[in-house]
C-alpha positions as CSV (number, residue, x, y, z in Angstrom):
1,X,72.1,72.8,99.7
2,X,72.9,75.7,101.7
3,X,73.4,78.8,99.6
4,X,76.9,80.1,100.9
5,X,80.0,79.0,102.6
6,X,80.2,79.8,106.2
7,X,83.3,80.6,106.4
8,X,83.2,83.2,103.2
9,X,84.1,86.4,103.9
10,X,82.5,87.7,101.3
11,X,79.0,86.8,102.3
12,X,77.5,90.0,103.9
13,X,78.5,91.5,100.9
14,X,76.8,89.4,98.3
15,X,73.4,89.7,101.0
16,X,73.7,93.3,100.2
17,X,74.5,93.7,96.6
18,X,73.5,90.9,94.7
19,X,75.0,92.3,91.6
20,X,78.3,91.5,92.4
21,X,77.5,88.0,92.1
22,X,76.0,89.0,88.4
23,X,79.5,90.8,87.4
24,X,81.2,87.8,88.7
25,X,79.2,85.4,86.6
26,X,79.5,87.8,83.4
27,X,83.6,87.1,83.9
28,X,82.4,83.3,83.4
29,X,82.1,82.3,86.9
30,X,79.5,79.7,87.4
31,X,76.6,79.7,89.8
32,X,78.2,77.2,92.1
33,X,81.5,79.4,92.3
34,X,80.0,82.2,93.7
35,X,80.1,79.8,96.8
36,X,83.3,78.6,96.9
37,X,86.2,80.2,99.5
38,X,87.2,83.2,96.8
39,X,91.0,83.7,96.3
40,X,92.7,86.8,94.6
41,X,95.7,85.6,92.6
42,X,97.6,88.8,92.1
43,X,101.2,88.6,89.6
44,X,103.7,90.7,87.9
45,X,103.2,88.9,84.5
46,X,104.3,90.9,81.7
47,X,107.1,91.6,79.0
48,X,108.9,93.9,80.9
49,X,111.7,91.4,82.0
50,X,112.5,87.5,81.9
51,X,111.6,87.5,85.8
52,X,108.2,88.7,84.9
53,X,107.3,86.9,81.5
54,X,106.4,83.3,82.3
55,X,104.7,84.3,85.8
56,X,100.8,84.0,84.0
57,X,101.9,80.2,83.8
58,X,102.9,80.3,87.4
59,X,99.0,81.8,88.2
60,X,97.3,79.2,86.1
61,X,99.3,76.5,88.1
62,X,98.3,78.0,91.0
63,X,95.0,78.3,90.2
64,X,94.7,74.3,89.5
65,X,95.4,74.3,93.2
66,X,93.1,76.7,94.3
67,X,90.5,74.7,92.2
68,X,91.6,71.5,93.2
69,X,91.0,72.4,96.8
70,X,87.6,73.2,96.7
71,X,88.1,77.4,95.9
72,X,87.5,80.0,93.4
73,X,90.9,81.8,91.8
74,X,90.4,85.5,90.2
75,X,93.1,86.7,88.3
76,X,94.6,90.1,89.0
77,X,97.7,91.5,87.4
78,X,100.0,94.8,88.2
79,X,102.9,94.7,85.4
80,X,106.5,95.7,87.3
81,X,109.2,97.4,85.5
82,X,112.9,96.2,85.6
83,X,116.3,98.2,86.1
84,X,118.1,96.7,83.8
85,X,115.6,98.5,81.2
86,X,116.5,102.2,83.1
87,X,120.2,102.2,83.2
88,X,121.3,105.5,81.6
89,X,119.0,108.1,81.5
90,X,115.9,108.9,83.6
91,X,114.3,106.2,83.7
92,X,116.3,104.9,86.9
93,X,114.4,107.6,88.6
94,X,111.0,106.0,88.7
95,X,112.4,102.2,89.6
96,X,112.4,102.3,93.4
97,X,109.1,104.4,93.5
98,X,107.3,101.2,91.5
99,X,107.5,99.4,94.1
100,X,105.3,102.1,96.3
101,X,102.9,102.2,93.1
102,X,102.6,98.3,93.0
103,X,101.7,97.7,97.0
104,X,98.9,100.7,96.3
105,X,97.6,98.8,93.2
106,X,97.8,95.4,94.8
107,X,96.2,97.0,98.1
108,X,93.4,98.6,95.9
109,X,92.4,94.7,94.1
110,X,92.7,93.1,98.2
111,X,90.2,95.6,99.4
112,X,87.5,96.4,96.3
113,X,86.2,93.0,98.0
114,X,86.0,90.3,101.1
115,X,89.0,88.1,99.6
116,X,89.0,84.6,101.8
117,X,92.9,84.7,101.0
118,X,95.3,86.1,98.4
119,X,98.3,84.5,96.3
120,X,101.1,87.1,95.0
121,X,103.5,85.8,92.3
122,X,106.4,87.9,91.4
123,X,110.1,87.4,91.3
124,X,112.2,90.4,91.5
125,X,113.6,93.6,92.7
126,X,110.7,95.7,93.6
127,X,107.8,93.8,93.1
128,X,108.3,91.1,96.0
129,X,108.6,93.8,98.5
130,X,105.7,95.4,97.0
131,X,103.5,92.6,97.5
132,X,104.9,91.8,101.1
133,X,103.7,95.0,102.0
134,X,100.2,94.8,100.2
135,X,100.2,91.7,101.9
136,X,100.8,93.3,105.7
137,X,97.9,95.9,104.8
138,X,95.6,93.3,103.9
139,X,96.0,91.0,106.3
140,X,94.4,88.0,104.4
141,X,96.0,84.2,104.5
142,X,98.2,84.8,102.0
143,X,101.5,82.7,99.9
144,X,103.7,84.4,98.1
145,X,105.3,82.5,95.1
146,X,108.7,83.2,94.0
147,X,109.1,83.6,90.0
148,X,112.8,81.3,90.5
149,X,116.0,81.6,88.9
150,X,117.1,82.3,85.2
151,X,119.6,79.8,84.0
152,X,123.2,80.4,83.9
153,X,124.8,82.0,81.6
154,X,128.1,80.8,79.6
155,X,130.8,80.2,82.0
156,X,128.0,80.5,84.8
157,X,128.1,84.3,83.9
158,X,125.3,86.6,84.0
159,X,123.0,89.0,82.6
160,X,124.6,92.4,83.8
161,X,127.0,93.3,80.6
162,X,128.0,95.8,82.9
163,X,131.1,96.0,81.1
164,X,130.0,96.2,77.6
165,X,128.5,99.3,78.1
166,X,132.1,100.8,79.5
167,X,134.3,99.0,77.0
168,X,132.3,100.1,74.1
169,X,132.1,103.8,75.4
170,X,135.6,103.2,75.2
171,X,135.8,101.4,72.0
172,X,137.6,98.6,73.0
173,X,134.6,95.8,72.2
174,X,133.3,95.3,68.8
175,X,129.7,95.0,68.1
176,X,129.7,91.3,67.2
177,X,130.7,90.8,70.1
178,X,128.2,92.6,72.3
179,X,125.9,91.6,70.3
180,X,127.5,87.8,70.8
181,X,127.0,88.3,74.3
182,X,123.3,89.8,74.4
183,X,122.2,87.3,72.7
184,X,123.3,84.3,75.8
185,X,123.5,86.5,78.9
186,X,119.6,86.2,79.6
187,X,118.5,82.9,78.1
188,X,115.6,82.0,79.8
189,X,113.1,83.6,82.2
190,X,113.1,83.8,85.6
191,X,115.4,86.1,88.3
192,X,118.9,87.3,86.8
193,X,121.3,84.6,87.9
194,X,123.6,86.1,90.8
195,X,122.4,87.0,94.5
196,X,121.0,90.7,93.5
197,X,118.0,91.7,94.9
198,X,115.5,90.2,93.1
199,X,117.6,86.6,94.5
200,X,117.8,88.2,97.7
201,X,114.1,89.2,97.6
202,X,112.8,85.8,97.0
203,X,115.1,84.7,99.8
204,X,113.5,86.8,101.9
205,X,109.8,86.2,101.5
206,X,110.6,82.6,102.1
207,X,113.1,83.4,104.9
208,X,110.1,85.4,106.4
209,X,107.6,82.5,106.4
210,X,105.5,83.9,103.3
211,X,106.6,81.2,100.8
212,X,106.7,77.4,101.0
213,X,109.6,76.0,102.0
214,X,112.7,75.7,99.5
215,X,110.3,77.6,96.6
216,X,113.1,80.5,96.6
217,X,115.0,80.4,93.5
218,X,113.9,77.2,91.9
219,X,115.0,76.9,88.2
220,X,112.3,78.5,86.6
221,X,112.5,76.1,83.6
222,X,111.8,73.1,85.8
223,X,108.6,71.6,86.0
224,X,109.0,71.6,90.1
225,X,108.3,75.6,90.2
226,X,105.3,74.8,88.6
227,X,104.4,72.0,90.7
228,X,105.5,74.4,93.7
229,X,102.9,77.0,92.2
230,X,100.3,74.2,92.4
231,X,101.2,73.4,96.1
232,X,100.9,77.0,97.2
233,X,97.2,76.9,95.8
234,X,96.0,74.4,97.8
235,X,98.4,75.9,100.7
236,X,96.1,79.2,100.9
237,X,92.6,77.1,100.5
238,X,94.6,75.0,104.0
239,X,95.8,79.2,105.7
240,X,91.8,80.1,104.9
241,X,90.1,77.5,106.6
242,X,92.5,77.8,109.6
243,X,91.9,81.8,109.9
244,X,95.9,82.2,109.7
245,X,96.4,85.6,108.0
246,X,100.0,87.4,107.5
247,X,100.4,89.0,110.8
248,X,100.4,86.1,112.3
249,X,103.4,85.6,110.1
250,X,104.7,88.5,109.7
251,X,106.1,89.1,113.3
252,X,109.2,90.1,114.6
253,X,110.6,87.1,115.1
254,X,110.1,86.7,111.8
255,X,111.7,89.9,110.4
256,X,114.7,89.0,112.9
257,X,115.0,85.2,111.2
258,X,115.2,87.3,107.5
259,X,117.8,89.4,108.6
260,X,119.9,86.2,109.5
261,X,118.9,84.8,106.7
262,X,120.4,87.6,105.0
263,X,123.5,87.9,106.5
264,X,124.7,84.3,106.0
265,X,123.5,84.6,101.7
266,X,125.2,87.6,101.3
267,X,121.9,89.1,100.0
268,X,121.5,92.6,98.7
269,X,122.4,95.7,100.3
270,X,118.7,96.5,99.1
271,X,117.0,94.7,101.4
272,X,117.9,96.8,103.9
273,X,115.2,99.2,102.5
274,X,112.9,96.7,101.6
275,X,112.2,94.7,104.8
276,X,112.0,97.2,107.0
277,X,109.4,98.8,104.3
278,X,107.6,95.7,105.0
279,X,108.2,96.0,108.5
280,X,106.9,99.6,108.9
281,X,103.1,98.2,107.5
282,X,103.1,96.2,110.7
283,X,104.0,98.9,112.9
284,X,107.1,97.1,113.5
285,X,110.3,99.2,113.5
286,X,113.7,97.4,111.7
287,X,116.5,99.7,112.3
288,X,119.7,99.0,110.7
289,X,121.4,98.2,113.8
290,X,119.6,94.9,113.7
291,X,121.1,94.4,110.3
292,X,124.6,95.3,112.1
293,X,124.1,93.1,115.0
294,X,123.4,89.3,112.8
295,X,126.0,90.3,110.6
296,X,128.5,90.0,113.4
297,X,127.1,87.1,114.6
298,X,125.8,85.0,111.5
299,X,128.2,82.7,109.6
300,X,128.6,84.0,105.9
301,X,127.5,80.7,104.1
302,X,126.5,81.2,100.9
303,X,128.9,82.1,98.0
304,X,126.7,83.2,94.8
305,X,128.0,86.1,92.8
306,X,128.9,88.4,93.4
307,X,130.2,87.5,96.7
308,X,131.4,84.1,95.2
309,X,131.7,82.2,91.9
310,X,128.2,80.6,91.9
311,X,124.7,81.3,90.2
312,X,121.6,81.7,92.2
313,X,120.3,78.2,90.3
314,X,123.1,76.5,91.6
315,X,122.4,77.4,95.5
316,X,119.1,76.2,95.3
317,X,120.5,72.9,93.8
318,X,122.9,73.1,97.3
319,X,119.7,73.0,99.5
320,X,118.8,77.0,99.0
321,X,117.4,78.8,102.1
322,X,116.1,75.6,103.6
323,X,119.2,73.8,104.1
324,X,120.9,77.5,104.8
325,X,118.0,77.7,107.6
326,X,119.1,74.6,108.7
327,X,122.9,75.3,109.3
328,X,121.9,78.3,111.4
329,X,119.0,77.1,113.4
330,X,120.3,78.0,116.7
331,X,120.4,81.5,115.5
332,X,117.2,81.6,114.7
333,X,113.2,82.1,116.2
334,X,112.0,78.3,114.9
335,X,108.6,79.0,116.9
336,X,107.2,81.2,114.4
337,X,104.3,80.6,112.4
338,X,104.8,79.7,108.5
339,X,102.2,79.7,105.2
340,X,102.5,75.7,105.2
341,X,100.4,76.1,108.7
342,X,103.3,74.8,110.7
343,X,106.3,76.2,112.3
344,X,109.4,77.0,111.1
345,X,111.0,74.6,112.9
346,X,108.2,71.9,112.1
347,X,109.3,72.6,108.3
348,X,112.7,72.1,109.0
349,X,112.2,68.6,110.5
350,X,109.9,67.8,108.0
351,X,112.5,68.5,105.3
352,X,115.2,67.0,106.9
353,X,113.3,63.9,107.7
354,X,112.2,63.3,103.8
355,X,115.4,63.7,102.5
356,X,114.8,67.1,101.1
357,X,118.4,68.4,101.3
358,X,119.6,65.1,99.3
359,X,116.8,65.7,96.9
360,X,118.4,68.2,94.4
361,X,122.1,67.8,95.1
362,X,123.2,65.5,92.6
363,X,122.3,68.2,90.1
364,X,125.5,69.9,90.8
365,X,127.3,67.1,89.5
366,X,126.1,68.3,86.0
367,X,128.3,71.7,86.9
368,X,131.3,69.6,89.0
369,X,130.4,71.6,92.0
370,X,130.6,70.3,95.6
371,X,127.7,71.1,97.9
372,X,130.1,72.2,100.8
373,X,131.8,75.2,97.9
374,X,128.6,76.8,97.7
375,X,126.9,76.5,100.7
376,X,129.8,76.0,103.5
377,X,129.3,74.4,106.3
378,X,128.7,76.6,109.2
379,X,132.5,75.4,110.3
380,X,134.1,76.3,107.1
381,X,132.8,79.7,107.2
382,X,135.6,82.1,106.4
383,X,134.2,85.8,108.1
384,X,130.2,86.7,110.2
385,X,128.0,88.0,107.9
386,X,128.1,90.0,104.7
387,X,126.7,93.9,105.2
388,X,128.2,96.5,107.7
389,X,126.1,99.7,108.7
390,X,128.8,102.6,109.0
391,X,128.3,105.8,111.2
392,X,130.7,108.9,111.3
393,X,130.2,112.2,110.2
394,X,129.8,111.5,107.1
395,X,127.1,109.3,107.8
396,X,125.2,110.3,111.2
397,X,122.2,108.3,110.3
398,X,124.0,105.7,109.2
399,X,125.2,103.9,105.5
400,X,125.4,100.6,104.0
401,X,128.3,98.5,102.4
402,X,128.3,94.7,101.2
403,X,131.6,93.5,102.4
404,X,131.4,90.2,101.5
405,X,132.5,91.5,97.9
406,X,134.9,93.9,99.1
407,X,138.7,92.9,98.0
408,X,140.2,92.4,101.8
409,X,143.3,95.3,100.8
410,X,140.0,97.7,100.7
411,X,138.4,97.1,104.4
412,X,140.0,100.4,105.7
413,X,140.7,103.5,102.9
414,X,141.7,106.7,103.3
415,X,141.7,108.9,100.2
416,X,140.6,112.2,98.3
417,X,137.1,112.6,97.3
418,X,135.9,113.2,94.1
419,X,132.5,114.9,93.8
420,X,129.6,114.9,91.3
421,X,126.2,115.7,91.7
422,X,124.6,113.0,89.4
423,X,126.0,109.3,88.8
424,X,125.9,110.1,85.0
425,X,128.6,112.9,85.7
426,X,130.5,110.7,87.8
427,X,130.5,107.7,85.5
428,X,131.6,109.5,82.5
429,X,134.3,110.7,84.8
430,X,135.3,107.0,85.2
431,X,134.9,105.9,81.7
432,X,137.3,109.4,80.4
433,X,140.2,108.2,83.0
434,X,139.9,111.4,85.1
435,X,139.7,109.1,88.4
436,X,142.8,108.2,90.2
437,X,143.5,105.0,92.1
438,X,142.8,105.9,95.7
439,X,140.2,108.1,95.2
440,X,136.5,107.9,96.8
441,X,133.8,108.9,94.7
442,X,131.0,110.7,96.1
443,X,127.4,110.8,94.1
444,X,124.8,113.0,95.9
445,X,121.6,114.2,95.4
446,X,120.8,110.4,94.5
447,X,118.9,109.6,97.3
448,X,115.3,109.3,97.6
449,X,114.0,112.7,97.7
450,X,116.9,114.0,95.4
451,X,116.1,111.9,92.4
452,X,113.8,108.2,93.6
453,X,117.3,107.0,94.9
454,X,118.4,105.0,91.8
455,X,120.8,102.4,91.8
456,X,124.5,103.3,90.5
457,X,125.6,100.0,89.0
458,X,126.8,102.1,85.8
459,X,129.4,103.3,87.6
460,X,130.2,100.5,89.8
461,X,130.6,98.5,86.5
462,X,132.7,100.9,84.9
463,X,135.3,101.0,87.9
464,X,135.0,97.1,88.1
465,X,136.4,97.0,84.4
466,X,139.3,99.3,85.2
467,X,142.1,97.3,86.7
468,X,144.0,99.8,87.8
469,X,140.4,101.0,89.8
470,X,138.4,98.2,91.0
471,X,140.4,97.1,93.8
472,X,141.9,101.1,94.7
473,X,138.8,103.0,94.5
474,X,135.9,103.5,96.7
475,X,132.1,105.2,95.6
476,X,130.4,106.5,98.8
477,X,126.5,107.8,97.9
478,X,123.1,108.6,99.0
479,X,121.8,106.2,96.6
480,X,121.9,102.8,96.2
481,X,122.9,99.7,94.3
482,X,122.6,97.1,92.4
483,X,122.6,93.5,94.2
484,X,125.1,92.5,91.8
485,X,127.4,95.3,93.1
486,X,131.1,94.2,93.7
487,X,133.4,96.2,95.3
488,X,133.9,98.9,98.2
489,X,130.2,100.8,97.7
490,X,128.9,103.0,100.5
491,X,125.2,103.4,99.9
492,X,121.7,104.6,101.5
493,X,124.3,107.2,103.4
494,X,122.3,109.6,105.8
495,X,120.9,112.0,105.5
496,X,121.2,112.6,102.4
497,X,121.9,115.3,100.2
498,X,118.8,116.5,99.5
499,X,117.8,117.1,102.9
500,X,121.3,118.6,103.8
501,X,123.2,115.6,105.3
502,X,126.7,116.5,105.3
503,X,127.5,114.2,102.3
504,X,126.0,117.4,100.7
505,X,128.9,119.5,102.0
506,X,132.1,117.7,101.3
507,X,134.1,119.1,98.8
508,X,137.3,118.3,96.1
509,X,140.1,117.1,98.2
510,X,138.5,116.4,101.6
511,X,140.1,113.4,102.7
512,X,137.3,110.2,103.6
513,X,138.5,107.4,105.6
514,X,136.6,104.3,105.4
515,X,136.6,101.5,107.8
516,X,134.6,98.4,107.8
517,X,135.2,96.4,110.7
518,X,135.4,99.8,112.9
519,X,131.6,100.6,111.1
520,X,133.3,104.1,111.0
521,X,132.9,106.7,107.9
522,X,134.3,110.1,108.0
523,X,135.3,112.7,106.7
524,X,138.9,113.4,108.7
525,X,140.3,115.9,106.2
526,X,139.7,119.7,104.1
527,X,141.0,120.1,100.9
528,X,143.6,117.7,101.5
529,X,144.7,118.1,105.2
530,X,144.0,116.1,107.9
531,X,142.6,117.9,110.4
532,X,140.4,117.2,114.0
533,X,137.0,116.2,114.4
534,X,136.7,119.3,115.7
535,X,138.2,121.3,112.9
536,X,136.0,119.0,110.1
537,X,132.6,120.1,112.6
538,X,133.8,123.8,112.2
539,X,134.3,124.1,108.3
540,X,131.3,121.9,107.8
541,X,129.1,124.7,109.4
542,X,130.4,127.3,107.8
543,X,129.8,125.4,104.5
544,X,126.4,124.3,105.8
545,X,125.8,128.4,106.3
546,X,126.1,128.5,102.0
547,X,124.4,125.8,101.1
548,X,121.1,125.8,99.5
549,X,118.9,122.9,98.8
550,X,118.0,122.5,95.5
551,X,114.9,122.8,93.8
552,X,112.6,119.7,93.3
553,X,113.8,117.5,90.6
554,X,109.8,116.7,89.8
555,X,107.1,118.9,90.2
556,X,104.2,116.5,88.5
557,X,103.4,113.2,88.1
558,X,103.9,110.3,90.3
559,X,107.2,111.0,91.3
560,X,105.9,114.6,92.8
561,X,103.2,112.9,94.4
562,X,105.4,110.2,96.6
């Protein structure tokens, strides 16, 4: 019997240190393992949110795969945190910078040894794009597997609450029933419900070619994630013996098929950090005016809150990104090369001849939902796309805005800004009724290297539950958002603040006129008087002249090391 498998990478390795075979067997591998094509199974499991809690079971049904297909699994795990845990104090700061932390850990367990291929299980926010990038370093044959979709909440709402924490600042929400509605909004594991960026997220890896086809948002109390899981197992034993490794994935193309993707889901304006994060390990450059350019071409498809009435669970019911793939072929690259070993468009066939997209339809019956309502039709599509990059002088380097769940009376805005220096400030500004219909809210100093860059849904939730605010008022930052953001929210505006963009200059009164279909932001007014572009140029160097930038926020610990 010969000793080792040719095509084991780890081979030269064991020659030269036989006591890494020793370790292996004292963490119960056998003898006849230590031969076998080994496979790093890498997760998020842990109790730090539903997305994360049931992903161990998702590795163990992996591993059957890997076993089943003649490999070795080893079990790796990097906990991720959640935002929903960090809303309202500090902890916010740290969320965005997790997902920096998680690619270094993941990197660290690819390279301690000669991996023959690597499965990544995760389901949300930061943690996907965290293990897309480890996965771009490593360069390994690699499947990512999506962690799926909480169910719905009553009424097909979802876990957010946003508006308990507003109405009971306010006092107008008894405790029974916050605590009525904690107790249903989350009720099972998996991905909050609505098209945030942990929806988005998954969306994307399988968009990308990382994931197998339709595994994006799958109920994650179905037995078919975990039969998906099991697939994916043997699908990495099938990338490792045919040498394809994620960069032959991970190519433009395929970055350009996400951001279509994107635009026609109405996916999160997060992901416009994320992917071309993931980009960036491949040397690839994604500048937002790719982002721009799909989302004037791309049909806006997919209506899952909060750009529509639907939970994530019930677009993958609809035919999720495959069938959405489908509908927008011709926009997209369907040469590139996939984790199932075939093409995109060699998926797509597939699926189309087995009847995939009639597979899980009649499941909306349950709901009374048409097919065609969640997922349109490519000729019912109402508007192109979903996010607009803005530029003006407000925004040289550009900032982001999710139309797709921006009321249509707030596409163009001209009003007075209101500035604050933290979100908590601004928000508590909301909740005491200081804020007047029309204005624009600016938060600075939010942005990455003013504070991590945490999200601001706080105070997008409190305007949202303020009638007289949610379709009147606009929130321009150099932070970001939630996915499950609604209304008109200018994020990721640069430069920002902390690096003296002139978001850090405006003042009280300046007028900011906002307008979407233009892509325009500016600031075309002092202290309450419109004035030229030439004029706003002239007082914002003179207040440039005074300003200062402010001392680091953290001077130790991680967040002084990124």
């Amino acid at each position: 019997m010969e000793k080792h498998v040719k095509s084991q990478r780890s081979q030269k390795a064991r020659d030269i240190w036989p006591q890494s075979d020793a370790l292996r067997m004292g963490t119960n591998w056998s003898e006849g393992d230590l031969d076998k094509l080994q496979i790093l199974v890498d997760d998020v499991w842990g109790e730090s949110h539903p997305g994360s809690v049931h992903l161990d079971r998702l590795s163990r049904d992996a591993a059957i795969g890997i076993w089943e297909s003649g490999g070795r699994p080893a079990h790796f795990h990097v906990t991720d945190i959640c935002d929903g845990w960090a809303q309202g104090h500090d902890g916010m700061n740290y969320i965005l910078a997790s997902r920096e932390i998680m690619a270094d850990m993941v990197e660290l367990h690819g390279s301690v040894w000669p991996w023959d291929g690597m499965i990544l299980i995760s389901s949300c926010d930061k943690s996907i794009p965290a293990h897309l990038m480890a996965a771009a370093r490593l360069d390994l044959p690699t499947i990512h597997i999506p962690g799926g979709s909480m169910r719905p909440g009553p009424r097909m709402s979802n876990s957010i609450l946003g508006d308990c924490s507003t109405r009971k600042k306010e006092g107008t929400i008894s405790e029974e029933e916050v605590r009525r509605r904690q107790r249903t909004a989350a009720p099972s594991c998996g991905a909050c419900q609505f098209m945030g960026t942990a929806s988005t997220m998954q969306c994307m890896a399988e968009a990308l070619g990382m994931a197998l086809p339709g595994s994006a948002l799958v109920p994650a109390t179905m037995s078919v994630i975990q039969n998906m899981a099991r697939q994916a197992g043997e699908a990495v034993i099938n990338l490792a013996k045919k040498g394809i490794t994620s960069s032959q994935i991970l190519t433009r193309k395929a970055f350009e098929n996400a951001v279509a993707v994107h635009a026609a889901i109405g996916g999160s304006t997060n992901a416009l950090l994320h992917l071309p994060a993931i980009a960036k390990e491949l040397d690839i450059d994604l500048p937002l005016e790719i982002f721009d350019k799909y989302n004037r071409l791309i049909p806006h498809l997919a209506w899952v809150q909060p750009s529509g009435p639907y939970p994530s669970e019930i677009f993958w019911f609809a035919g999720g990104v495959p069938l959405v793939q489908w509908y927008i072929k011709d926009f997209l690259h369907l040469d590139v090369m996939t984790v199932t070993g075939n093409t995109l468009g060699e998926n797509l066939a597939k699926l189309e001849a087995s009847d995939y997209f009639k597979q899980y339809c009649d499941f909306l019956d349950n709901y009374g939902v048409n097919r065609n309502h969640v997922i349109n039709l490519p000729a019912q599509a109402k508007m192109k796309g979903s996010i607009a990059v803005l530029y003006g002088n407000l925004a040289p380097e550009g900032a982001v805005i999710k139309y797709s769940a921006v009321a249509p009376e707030m596409m163009e805005h001209r009003g007075p800004a209101r500035v604050f220096d933290s979100e908590e400030d601004c928000c508590a500004a909301v909740t005491a009724g200081k804020i007047k219909p029309g204005d624009v809210l600016i938060i600075r100093y939010e942005g990455f290297h003013g504070s991590g860059m945490p999200e601001m849904l706080m105070t997008t939730e409190a305007l949202a539950v303020k009638h007289e605010l949610v379709k009147t008022t606009a929130l321009v930052t150099d932070g970001r958002f939630s996915g499950g953001t609604r209304g008109p929210c200018i994020g990721h505006v640069l430069p920002e603040a902390a690096e003296g963009g002139p978001i850090a200059l405006v003042e009280d009164d300046d007028i900011i006129e906002i307008n979407i279909p233009e892509r325009s932001l500016n600031i075309v007014g002092i202290k309450g008087k419109e004035v030229s572009a030439e004029e706003v140029t002239r007082i914002l160097a003179i207040r440039r002249a005074g300003w200062s930038s402010p001392a680091p926020k953290f001077t130790r610990g991680v967040m002084a090391r990124l």
